[in-house]
C-alpha positions as CSV (number, residue, x, y, z in Angstrom):
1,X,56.5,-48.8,95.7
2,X,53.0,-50.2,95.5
3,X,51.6,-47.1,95.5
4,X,53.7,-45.7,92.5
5,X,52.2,-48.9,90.9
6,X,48.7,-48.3,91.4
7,X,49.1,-45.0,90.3
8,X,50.7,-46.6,86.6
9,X,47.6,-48.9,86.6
10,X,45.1,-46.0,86.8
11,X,47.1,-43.8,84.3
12,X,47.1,-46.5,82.3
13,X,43.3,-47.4,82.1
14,X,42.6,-44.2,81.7
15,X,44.2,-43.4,78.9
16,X,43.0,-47.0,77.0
17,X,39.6,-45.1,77.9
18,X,40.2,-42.1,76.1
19,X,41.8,-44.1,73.1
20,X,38.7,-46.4,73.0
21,X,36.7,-43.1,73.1
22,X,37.9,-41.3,70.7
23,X,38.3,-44.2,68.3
24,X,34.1,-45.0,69.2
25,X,33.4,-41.1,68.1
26,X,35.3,-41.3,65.2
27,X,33.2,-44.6,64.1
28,X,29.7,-42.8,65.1
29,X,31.0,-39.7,62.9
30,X,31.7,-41.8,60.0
31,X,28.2,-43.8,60.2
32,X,26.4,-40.0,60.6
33,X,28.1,-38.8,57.6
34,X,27.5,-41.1,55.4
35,X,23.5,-41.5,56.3
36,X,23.6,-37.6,55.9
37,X,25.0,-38.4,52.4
38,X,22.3,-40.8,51.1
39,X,20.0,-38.6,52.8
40,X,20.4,-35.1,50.7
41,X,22.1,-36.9,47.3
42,X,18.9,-38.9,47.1
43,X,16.4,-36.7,46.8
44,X,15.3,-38.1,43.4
45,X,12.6,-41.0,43.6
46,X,15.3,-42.7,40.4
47,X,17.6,-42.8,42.7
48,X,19.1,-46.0,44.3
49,X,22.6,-45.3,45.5
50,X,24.2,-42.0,45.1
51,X,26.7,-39.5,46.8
52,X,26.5,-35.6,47.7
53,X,29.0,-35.2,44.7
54,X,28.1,-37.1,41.8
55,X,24.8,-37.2,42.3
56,X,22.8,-40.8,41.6
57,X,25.4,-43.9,41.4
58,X,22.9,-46.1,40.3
59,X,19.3,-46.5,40.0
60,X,16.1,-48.0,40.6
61,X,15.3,-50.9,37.4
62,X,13.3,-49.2,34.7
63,X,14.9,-46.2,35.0
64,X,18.0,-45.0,32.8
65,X,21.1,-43.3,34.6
66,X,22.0,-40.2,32.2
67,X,25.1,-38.0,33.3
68,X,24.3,-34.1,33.2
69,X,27.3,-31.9,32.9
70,X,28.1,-28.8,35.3
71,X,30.7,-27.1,34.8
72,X,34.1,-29.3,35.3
73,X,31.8,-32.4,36.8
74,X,28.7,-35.0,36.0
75,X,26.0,-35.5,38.0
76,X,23.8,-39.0,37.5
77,X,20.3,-38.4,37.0
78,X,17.7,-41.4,36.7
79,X,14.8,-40.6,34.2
80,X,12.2,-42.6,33.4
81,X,12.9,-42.0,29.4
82,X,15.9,-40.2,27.8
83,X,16.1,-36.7,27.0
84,X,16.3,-35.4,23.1
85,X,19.5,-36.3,21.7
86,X,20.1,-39.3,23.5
87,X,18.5,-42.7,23.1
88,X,17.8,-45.6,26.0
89,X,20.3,-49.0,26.2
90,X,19.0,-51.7,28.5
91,X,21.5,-54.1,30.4
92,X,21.1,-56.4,33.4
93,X,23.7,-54.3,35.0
94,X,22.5,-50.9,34.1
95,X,20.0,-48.7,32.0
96,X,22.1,-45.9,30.2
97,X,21.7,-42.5,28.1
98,X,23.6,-42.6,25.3
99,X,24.0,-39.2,23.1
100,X,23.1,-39.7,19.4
101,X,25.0,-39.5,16.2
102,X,26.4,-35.1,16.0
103,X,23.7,-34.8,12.6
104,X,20.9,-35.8,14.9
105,X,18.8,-34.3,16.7
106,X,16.8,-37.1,17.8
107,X,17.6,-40.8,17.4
108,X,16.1,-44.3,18.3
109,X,19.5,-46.1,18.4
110,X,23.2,-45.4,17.6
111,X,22.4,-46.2,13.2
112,X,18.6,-44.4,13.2
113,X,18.0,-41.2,13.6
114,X,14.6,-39.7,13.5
115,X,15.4,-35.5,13.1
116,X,18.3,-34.1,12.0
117,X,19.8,-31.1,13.3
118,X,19.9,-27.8,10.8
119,X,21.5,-28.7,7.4
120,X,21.0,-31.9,7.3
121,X,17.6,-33.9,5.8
122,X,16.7,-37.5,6.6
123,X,16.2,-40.2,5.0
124,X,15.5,-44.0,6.0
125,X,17.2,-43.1,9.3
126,X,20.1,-41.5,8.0
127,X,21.0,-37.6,8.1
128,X,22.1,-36.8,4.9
129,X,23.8,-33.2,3.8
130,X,22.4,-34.3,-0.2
131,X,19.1,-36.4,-0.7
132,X,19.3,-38.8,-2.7
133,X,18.6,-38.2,-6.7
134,X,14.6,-37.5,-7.4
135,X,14.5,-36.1,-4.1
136,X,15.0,-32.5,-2.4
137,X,15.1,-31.2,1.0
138,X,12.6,-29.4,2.9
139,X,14.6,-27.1,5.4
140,X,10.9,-26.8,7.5
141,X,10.9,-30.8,7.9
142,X,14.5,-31.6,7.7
143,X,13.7,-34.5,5.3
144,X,14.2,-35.3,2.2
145,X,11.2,-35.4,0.0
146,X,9.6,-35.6,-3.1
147,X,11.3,-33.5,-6.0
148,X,7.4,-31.7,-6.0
149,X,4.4,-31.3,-4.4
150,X,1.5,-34.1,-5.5
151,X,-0.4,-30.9,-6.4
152,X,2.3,-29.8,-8.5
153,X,3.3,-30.3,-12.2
154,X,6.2,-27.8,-11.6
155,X,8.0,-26.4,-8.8
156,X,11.1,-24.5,-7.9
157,X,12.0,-27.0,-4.6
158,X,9.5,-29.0,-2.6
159,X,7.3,-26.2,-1.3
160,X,7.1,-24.0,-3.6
161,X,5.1,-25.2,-7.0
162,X,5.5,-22.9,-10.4
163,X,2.6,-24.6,-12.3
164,X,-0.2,-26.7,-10.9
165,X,-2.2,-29.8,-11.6
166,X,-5.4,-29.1,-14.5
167,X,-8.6,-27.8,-12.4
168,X,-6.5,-26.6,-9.4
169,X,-5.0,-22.4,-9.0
170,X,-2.0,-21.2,-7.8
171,X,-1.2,-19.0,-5.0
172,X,2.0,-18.2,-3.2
173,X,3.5,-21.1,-4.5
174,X,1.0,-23.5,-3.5
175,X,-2.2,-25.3,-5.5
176,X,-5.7,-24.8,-4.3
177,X,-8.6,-26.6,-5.0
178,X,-10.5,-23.4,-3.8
179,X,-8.7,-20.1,-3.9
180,X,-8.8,-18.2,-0.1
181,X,-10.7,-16.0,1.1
182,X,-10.5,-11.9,-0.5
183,X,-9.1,-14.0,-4.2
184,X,-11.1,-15.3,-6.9
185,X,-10.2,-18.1,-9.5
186,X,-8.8,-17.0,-12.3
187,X,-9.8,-19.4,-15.2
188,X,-7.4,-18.0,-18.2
189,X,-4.6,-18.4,-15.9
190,X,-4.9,-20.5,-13.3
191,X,-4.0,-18.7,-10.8
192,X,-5.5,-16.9,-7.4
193,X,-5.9,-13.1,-7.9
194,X,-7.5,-10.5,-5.4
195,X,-10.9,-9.7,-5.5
196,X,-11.3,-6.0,-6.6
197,X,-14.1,-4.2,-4.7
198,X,-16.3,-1.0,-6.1
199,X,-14.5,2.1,-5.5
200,X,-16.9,5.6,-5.9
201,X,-15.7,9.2,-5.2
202,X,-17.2,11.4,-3.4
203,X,-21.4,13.0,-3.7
204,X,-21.6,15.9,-6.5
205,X,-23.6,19.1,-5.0
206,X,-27.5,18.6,-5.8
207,X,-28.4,20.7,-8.5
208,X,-30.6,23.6,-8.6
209,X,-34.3,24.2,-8.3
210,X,-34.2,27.0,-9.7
211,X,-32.6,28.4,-13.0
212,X,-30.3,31.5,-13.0
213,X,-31.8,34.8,-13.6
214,X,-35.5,33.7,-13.6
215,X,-35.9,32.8,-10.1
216,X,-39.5,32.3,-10.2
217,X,-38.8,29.2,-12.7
218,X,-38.8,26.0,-10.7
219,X,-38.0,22.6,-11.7
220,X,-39.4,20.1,-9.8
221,X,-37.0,16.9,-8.9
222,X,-33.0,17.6,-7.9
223,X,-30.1,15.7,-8.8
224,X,-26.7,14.7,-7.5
225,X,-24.1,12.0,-9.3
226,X,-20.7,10.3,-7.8
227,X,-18.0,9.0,-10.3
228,X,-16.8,5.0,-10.1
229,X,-13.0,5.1,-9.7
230,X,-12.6,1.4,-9.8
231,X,-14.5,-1.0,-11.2
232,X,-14.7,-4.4,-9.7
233,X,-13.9,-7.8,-10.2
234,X,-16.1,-11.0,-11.2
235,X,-16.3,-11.7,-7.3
236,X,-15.5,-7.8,-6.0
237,X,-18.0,-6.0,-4.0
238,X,-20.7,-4.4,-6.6
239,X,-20.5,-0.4,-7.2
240,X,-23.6,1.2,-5.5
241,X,-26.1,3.6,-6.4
242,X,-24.1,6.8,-8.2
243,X,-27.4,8.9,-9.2
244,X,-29.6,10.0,-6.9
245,X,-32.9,12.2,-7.3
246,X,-34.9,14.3,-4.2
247,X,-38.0,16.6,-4.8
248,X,-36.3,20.5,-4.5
249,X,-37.8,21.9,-1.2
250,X,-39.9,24.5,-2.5
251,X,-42.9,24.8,-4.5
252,X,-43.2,25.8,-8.4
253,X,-45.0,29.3,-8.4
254,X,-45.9,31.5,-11.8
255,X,-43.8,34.0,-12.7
256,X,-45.4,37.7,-12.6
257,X,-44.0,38.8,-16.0
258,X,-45.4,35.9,-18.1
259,X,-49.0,36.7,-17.1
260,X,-49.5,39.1,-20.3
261,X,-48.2,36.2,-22.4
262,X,-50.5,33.5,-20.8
263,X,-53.6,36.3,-21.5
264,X,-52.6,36.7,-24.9
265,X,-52.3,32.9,-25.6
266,X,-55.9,32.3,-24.0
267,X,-57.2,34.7,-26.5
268,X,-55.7,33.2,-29.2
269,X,-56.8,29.8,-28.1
270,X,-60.1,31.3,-27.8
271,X,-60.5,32.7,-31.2
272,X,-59.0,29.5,-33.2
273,X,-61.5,27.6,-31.2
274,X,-64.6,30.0,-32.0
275,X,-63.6,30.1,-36.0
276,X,-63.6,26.1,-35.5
277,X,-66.8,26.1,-34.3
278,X,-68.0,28.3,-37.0
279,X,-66.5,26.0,-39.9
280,X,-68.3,23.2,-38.3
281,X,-72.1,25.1,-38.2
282,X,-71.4,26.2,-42.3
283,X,-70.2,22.4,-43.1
284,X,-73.2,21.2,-41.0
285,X,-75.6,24.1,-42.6
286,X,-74.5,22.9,-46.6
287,X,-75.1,19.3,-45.1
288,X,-78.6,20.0,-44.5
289,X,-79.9,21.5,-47.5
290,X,-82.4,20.5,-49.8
291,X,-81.0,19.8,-53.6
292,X,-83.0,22.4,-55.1
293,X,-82.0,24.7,-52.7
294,X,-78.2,23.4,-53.2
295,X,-79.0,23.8,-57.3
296,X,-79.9,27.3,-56.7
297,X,-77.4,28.8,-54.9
298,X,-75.1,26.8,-57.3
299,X,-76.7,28.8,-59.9
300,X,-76.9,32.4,-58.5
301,X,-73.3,31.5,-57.7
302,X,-72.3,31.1,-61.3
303,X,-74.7,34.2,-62.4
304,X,-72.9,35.9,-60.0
305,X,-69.5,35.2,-61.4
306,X,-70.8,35.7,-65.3
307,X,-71.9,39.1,-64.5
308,X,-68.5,39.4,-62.4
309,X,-66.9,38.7,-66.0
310,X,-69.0,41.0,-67.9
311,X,-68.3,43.9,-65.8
312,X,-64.8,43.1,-65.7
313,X,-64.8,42.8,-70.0
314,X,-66.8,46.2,-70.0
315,X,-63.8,48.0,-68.5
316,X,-61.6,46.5,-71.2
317,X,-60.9,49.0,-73.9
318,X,-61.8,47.9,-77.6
319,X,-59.1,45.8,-79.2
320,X,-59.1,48.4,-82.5
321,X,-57.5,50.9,-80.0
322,X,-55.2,48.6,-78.8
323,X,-53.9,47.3,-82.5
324,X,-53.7,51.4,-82.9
């Protein structure tokens, strides 16, 4: 009998053992897991509580708890500022992301946005699908501005101007004070036009030195020419040179068959100059003269002719003879 009982005591004590055992492991498992948990869902410095499955729970002060979507589920981030789209609320409790109005892009709070998203144009803080009268939009700044450029004293929408302000030249829609580079200002209309350079064709073949069927005949300088095939602009590049002129390569040299000619020339020249010279001695010999001498020969001169006369009335038959 007793022994039956001290056999019930030490069945029972062991088995309160085991219980208090297993219920000690069980409370050791459930302190491990959740120190694992803190450990690897609070990887970001933000962070203050958070779980393996929702990521941050809460977060340091200063920083804003924004909820990122993955799939099905959020995860809480903690950022210093908010991303684009969202703007920043401050509480004592909590610092939250808060997504913006669906037109915006980018907002300071809930009523002011400060970019719209596409199709829509801002204005004081609002996105607007219309701007306001006196006003267009820009689709490149998503705003709505002036009706024209302050360059502008006409214009199609806000960027692109049809007529510009006196002293300034239109290009591309646009007024410049100074047109670009490769255009030139054009006064009579105001506008911006490209420069137009010199164009030339190509070298002509130098000419020849010598002239067809006389070879022996040769000129001295050689030509060649180029034609202009556009002419430039007030600003274009200048035409260059379209003559040019080269000594030929050979020598001039006398022709064989013009050396009769050349002799007969010389003489010629010869004989003129010796019937000069003799005009000159007869002039300088009646210069020199006396006057008696001069009266003299004057007068055997006109006996000369008298009796040149006689003799020539001698040989005239009598006038009877020619009345009969």
């Amino acid at each position: 009998m007793q022994l039956q009982l001290i056999s019930f005591v030490l069945i029972i004590s062991h088995c309160m053992e085991y219980t208090g055992g297993q219920q000690h492991s069980s409370s050791r498992h459930r302190q491990h897991k959740q120190i694992s948990g803190v450990s690897s869902g609070c990887q970001q410095g933000g962070c203050l509580t958070c779980s393996d499955y929702n990521g941050c729970l809460s977060c340091k002060p200063r920083f804003f708890m924004h909820l990122e979507r993955i799939g099905m589920k959020q995860i809480g981030v903690c950022m210093t500022s908010c991303p684009l789209g969202f703007y920043g609320t401050r509480s004592p409790e909590r610092n939250t992301c808060t997504k913006c109005r669906l037109e915006c892009d980018s907002c300071f709070n809930k009523n002011f946005c400060t970019r719209c998203r596409a199709g829509f144009y801002l204005h004081l803080g609002k996105c607007q699908e219309i701007c306001p009268e006196g006003l267009v939009g820009s689709d490149t700044q998503r705003e709505c501005v002036s009706r024209c450029p302050a360059d502008c004293d006409s214009c199609v929408n806000s960027e692109t101007c049809t007529r510009c302000r006196p002293g300034l030249y239109l290009l591309s829609g646009r007024c410049h004070h100074v047109c670009p580079e490769e255009f030139e200002p054009n006064d009579k209309l105001m506008e911006c036009t490209a420069k137009v350079h010199c164009q030339v064709g190509e070298w002509s073949e130098w000419s020849p030195c010598a002239r067809a069927g006389r070879p022996c005949w040769i000129k001295r300088n050689q030509t060649r020419t180029r034609q202009i095939l556009q002419y430039p602009s007030l600003l274009g590049n200048p035409c260059p040179e379209v003559s040019e002129v080269r000594e030929c390569p050979v020598k001039r040299r006398k022709c064989q068959g013009r050396k009769k000619n050349e002799r007969r020339e010389r003489r010629n020249r010869n004989r003129k100059d010796k019937e000069n010279q003799d005009g000159r001695r007869e002039r300088k010999r009646e210069r020199e003269r006396e006057p008696g001498e001069r009266d003299d020969s004057n007068n055997r001169n006109k006996t000369e002719h008298r009796h040149r006369r006689g003799h020539d009335t001698d040989l005239l038959p009598p006038a009877d003879s020619l009345l009969q």
